[in-house]
C-alpha positions in Angstrom: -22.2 -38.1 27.9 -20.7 -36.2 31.0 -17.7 -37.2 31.9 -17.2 -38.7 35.9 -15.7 -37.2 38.3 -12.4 -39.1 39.5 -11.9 -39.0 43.1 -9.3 -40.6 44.6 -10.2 -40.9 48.6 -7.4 -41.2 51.6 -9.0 -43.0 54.1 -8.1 -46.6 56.4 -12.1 -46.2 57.7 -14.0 -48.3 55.5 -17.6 -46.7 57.0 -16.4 -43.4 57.1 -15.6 -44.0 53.2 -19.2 -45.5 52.7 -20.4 -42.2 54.7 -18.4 -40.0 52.2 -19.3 -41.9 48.9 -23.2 -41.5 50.3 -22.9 -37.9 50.3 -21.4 -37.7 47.3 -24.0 -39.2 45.6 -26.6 -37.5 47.5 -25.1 -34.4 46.0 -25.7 -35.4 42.9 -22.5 -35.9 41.6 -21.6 -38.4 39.2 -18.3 -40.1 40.4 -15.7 -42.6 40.1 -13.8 -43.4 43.1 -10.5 -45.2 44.2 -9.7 -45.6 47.6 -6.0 -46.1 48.8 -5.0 -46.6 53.1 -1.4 -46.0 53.0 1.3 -43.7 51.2 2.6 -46.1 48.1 -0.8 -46.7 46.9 -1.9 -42.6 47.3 1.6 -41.9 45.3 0.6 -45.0 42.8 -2.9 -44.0 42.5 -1.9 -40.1 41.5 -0.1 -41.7 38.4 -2.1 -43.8 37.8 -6.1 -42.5 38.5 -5.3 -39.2 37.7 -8.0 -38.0 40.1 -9.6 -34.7 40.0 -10.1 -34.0 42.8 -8.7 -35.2 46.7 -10.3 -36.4 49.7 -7.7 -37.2 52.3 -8.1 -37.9 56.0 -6.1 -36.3 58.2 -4.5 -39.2 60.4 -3.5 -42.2 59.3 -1.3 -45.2 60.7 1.8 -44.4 59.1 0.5 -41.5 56.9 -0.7 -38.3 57.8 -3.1 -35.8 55.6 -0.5 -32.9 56.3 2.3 -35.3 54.4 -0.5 -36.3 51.6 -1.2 -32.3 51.2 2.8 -31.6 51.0 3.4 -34.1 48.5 0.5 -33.3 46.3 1.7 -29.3 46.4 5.0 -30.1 45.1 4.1 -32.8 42.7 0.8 -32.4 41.3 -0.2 -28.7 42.2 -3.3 -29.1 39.7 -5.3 -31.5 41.6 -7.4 -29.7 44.4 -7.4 -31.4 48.2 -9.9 -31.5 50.8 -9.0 -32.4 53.9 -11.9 -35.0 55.6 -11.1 -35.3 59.6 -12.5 -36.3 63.0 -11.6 -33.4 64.9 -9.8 -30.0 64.0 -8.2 -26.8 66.0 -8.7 -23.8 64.9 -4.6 -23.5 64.4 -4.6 -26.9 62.6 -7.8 -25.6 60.2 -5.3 -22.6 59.4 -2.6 -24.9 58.9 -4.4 -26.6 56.4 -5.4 -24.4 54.1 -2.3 -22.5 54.0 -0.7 -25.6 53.1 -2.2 -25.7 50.2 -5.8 -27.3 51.1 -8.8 -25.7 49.2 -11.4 -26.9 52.3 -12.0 -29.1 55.0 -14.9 -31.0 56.2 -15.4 -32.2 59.7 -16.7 -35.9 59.6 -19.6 -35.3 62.3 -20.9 -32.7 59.6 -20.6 -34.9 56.0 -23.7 -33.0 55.0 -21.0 -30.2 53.6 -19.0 -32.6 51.8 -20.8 -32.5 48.3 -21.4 -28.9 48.4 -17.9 -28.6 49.3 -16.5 -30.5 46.5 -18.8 -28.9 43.9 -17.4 -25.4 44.8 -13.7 -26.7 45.1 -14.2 -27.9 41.0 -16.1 -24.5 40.8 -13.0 -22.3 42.1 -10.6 -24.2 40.0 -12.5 -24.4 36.6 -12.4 -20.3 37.5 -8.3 -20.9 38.2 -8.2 -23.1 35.5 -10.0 -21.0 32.7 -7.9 -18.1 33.8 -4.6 -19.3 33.6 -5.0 -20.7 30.6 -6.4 -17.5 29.2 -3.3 -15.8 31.2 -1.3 -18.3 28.9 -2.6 -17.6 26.0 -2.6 -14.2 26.0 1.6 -14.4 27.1 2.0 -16.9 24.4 0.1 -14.5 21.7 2.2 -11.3 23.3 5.5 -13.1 22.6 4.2 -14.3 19.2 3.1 -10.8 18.4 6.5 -9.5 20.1 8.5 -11.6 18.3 6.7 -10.9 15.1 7.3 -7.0 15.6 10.9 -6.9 16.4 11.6 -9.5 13.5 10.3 -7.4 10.6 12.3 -5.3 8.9 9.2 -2.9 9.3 9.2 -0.1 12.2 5.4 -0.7 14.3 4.9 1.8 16.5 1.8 3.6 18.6 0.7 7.3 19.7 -1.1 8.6 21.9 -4.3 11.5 21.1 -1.8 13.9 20.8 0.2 12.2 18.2 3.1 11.3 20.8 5.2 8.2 20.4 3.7 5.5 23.5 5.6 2.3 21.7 8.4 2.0 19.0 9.1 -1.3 18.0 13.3 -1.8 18.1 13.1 -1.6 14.0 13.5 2.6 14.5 17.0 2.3 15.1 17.8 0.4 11.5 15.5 3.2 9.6 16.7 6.7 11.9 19.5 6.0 14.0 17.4 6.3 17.0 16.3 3.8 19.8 12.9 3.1 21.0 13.7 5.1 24.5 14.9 8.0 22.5 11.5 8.1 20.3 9.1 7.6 22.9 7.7 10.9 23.9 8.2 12.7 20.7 5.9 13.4 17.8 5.8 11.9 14.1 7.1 15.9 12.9 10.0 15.7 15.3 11.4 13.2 13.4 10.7 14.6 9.5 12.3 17.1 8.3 11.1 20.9 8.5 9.8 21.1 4.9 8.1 17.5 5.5 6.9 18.2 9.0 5.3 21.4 7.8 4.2 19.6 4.4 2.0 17.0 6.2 1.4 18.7 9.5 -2.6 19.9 8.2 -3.1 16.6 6.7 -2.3 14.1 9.8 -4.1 16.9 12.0 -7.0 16.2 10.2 -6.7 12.5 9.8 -6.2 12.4 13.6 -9.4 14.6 14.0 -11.6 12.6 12.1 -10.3 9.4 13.5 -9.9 7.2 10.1 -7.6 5.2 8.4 -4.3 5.9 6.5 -2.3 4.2 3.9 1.2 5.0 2.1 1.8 8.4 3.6 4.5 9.1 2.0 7.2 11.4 4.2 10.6 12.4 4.2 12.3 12.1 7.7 16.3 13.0 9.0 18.4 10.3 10.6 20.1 11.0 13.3 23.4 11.4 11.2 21.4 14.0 9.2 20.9 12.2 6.2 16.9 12.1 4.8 14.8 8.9 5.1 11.9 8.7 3.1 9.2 6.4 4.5 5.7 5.1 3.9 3.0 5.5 6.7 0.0 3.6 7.5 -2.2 3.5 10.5 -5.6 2.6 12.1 -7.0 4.6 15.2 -7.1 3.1 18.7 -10.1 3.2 20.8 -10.7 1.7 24.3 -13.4 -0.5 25.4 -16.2 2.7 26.4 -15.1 3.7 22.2 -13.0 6.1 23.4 -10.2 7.3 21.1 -7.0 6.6 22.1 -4.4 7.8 19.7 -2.9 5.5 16.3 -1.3 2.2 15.8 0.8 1.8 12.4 3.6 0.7 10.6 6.3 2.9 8.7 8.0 0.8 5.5 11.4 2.5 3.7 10.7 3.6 0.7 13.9 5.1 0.5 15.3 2.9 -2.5 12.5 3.1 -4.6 12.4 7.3 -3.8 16.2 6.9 -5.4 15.5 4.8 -8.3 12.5 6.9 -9.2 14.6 9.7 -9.1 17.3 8.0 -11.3 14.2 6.8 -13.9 13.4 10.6 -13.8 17.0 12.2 -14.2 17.7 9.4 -17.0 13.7 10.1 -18.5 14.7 13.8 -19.4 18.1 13.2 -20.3 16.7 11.1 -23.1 14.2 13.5 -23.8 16.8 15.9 -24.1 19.0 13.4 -26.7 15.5 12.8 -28.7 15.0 16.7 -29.0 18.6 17.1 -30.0 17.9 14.4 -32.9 14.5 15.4 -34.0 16.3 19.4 -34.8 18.7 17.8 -36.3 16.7 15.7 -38.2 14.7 18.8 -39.0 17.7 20.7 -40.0 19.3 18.3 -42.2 15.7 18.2 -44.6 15.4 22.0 -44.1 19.2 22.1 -45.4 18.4 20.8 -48.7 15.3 23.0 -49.4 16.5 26.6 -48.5 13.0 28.0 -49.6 11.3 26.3 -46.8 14.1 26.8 -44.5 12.3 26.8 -40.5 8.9 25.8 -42.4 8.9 22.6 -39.9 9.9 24.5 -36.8 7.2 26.8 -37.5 4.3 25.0 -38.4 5.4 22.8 -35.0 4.6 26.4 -33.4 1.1 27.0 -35.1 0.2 22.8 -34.6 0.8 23.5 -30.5 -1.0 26.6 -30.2 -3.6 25.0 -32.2 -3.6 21.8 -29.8 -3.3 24.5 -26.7 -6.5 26.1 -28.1 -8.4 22.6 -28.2 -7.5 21.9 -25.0 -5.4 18.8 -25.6 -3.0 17.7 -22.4 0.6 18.8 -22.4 1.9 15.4 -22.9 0.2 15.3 -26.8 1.0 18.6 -27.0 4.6 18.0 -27.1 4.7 15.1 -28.6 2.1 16.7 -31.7 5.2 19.2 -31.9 7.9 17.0 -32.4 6.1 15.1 -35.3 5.4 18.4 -36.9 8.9 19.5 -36.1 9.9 16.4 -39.0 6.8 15.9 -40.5 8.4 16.6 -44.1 11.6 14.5 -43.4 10.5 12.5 -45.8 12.1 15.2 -48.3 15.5 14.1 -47.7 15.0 11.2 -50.4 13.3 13.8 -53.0 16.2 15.7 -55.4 17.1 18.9 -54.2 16.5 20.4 -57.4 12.4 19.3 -57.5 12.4 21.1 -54.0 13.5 24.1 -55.2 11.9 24.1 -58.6 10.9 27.5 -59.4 8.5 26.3 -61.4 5.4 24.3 -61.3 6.2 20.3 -61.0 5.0 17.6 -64.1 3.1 14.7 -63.1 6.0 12.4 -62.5 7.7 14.8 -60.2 4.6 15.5 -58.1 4.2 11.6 -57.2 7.4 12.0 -56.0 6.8 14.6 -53.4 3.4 13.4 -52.8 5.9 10.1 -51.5 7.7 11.4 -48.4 5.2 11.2 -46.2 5.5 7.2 -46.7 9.5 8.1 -47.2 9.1 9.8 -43.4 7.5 7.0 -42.0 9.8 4.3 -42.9 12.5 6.2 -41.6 11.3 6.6 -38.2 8.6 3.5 -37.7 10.9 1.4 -35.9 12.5 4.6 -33.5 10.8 3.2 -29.9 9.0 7.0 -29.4 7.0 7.1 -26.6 4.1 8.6 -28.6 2.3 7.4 -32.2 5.0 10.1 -33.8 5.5 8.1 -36.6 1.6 7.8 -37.8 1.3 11.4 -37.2 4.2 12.0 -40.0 2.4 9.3 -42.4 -1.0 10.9 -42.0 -0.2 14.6 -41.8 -1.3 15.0 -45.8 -4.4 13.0 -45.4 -7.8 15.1 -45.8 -11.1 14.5 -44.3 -13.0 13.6 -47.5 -10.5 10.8 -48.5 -8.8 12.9 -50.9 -5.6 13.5 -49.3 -2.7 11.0 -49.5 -0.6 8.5 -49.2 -3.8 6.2 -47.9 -6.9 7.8 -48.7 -8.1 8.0 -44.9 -11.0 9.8 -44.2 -11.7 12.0 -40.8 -12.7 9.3 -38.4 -9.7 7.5 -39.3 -6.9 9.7 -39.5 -5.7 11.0 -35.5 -6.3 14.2 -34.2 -2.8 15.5 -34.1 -2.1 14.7 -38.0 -5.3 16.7 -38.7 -3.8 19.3 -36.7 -1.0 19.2 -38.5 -2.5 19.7 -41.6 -3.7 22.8 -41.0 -1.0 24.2 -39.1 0.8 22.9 -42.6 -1.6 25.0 -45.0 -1.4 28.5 -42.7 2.3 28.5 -42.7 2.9 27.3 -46.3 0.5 29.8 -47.9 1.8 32.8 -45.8 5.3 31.9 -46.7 7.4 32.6 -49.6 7.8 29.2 -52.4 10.1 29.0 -55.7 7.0 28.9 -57.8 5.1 32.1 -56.4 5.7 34.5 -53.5 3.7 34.2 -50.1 0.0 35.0 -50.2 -0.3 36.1 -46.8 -1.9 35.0 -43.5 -5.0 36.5 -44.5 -5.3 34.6 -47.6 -4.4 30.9 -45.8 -7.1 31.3 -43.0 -9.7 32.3 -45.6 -8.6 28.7 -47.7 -9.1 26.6 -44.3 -12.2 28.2 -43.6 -13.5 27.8 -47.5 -12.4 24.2 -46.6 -13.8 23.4 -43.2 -15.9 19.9 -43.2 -14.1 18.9 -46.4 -10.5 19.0 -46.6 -10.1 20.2 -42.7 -11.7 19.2 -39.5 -13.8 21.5 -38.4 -12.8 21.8 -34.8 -9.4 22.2 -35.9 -10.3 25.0 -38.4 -12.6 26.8 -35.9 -9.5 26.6 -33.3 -6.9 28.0 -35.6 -9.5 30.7 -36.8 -10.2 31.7 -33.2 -6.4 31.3 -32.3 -5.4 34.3 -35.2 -8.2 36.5 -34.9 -9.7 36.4 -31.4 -6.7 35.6 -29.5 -4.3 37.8 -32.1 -1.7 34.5 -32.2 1.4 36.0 -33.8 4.0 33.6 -35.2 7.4 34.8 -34.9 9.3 36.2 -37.8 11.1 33.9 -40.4 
């Protein structure tokens, strides 16, 4: 149900009220009305009513409409006034209105009056609607405002030509420089020259294709010279016709996680450096008890990378296949010295015992936190791809790519070299055993790679 209209009516005429309330209705206009003669019950009824809307006469006994208007102006501004009189100058009219009246009706012509009203609560629903919108949008600018200059984030806004129309006051904390001194330069003026010229082609054609960018990372210069680096994102502008109008975005400092990657990194390859210092002298302390095998590890590490290269294999196994092949016989160091150089052929009991330190390896290093499966690669570098190899019996599909690799990389190096028990039988002689082999002892893919490595790509492995 509609809500009434309150009116509250200024009038000492008791007919000319009756005349009023008849046009009203006659209107149409669904109404409640209160009608007050002198100035307490008009201040009263504004409390207490809470009219809408006013319909005041313009002379009273002791209370003109002129004092009625004055009063309502500079107490209740929000309720409109129409000024209902006998007789009226064209001064007085102007008077009226720019006192703060919205209309006035003459009483001889109360045919106006309901048309007059409805356009008066016309004209200030419009006022109404619009200052509140006018409100709203203040309150959500200083909410937005206050939102901006609070994060610890820099917001800012360029134009189509990439030049800075807003910087939110957050610039200063990040580069040393205010919003004044920003505005009018570009994002490049602020990296520095190897940044600006690193991302100049890429935000150019962002700009150009008018999309959406996230974590752009860039390196800018603070005004005290030292380097910023910051994160970008930003979403293009366009006016109401779909116009484009240049970016809106926020920049984020990265620059403490930029350092503590850095740090990760320096402190990354300084214990790579420490693992490869272990590993050869891990390597050399076997190799010291065998001198008949004496760079057999380093080398067959050689042969096992090339091999890898040759498959294709990503640099990150690739070096971590050549430090397991660089100790894959560390389990030696618990075998006697004098079985490893035997000149002779080895008795049953004695060839368990070698056939041990791969096992022997493994234990040694299983609980060393590598970054790669190094370990498994030493246990399974003497498994074979029928089963037959040991110290587990694991067949192809079970035993990993690098330990195969290994194992062939193993053969080449030990049949070309020199042993206690019989002299070297030449590189010839190993590839034609792999090959002999392929499928049963050896993967194949690994055999064809190592063939192809020797005699297509003429691989030479240094001298001993």
């Amino acid at each position: 149900m509609t809500q009434q209209l309150k009116v509250l009516m200024l009038e000492d005429t008791p007919t000319d009220a009756e005349l009023e309330e008849r046009e009203l209705r006659k209107a149409g206009i669904a109404f409640t009305l209160m009608r007050v003669e002198t100035r307490d019950a008009f201040i009263r009824a504004l409390d207490e009513f809470q009219p809408d809307i006013i319909l005041s006469d313009y002379s009273l006994p002791d209370f003109n409409g002129m004092s009625a208007l004055e009063f309502v102006r500079h107490n209740h501004p929000e309720i409109p006034v129409i000024m209902v009189t006998g007789a009226l100058s064209d001064v007085e009219a102007v008077g009226l209105i720019h006192a703060g009246a919205k209309d006035y009706v003459l009483k001889d012509r109360l045919a106006r009056l309901g048309s007059a009203v409805q356009h008066v609560l016309s004209m200030e629903q419009g006022i109404r609607a619009r200052k509140a919108a006018e409100k709203s949008l203040r309150e959500s600018e200083a909410k937005f405002r206050s939102l901006v200059e609070s994060t610890s984030d820099w917001i800012w806004e360029v134009d189509e030509r990439g030049i800075y129309t807003y910087s939110s006051p957050q610039v200063y904390e990040l580069l040393g420089y205010t919003a004044e001194e920003v505005a009018g330069k570009t994002p490049f003026d602020l990296m520095t020259p190897a940044a600006a010229e690193q991302l100049k082609e890429k935000f150019n054609s962002i700009m150009s294709e008018r999309k959406k960018f996230q974590l752009l990372e860039n390196v800018n210069q603070h005004k005290n010279g030292r380097e910023v680096f910051l994160e970008t994102s930003g979403a293009p502008i366009f006016d109401a016709q779909g116009v484009f109008r240049g970016y809106r975005g926020i920049d984020r400092d990265i620059t403490d996680r930029k350092e503590a990657e850095r740090e990760r990194h320096a402190n990354a390859e300084k214990l790579q450096q420490t693992l490869l210092q272990t590993i050869e002298a891990i390597a050399s302390t076997v190799e010291a008890r065998d001198p008949y095998t004496a760079g057999h590890q380093r080398r067959v590490a050689i042969i096992a990378s090339a091999i890898a290269r040759e498959m294709g294999l990503t640099d990150e196994r690739i070096h971590a296949l050549y430090l397991a092949a660089s100790i894959h016989d560390l389990g030696k160091i618990r075998i006697p010295a004098e079985i490893l150089s035997k000149p002779g052929r080895l008795n049953a009991i004695e060839y368990e015992l070698v056939k041990s330190h791969p096992k022997t390896g493994y234990d040694i290093i299983k609980d060393i936190q590598f970054p790669w499966p190094i370990a498994q690669m030493v246990l399974q570098h003497h498994e074979r791809a029928d089963g037959s190899g040991y110290p587990q019996g694991l067949k192809s599909d079970q035993i990993m790519l690098e330990a195969m690799i290994i194992a062939v990389a193993d053969v080449v190096e030990a049949m070309s070299s020199h042993r206690p028990y019989r002299p070297g039988l030449g590189l010839d002689e190993a590839l034609e055993e792999i090959t002999r082999q392929r499928g049963t002892l050896y993967d194949p893919a690994v055999v064809d790679s190592c063939i192809s490595m020797f005699r297509e790509k003429r691989f030479v492995l240094e001298s001993k």
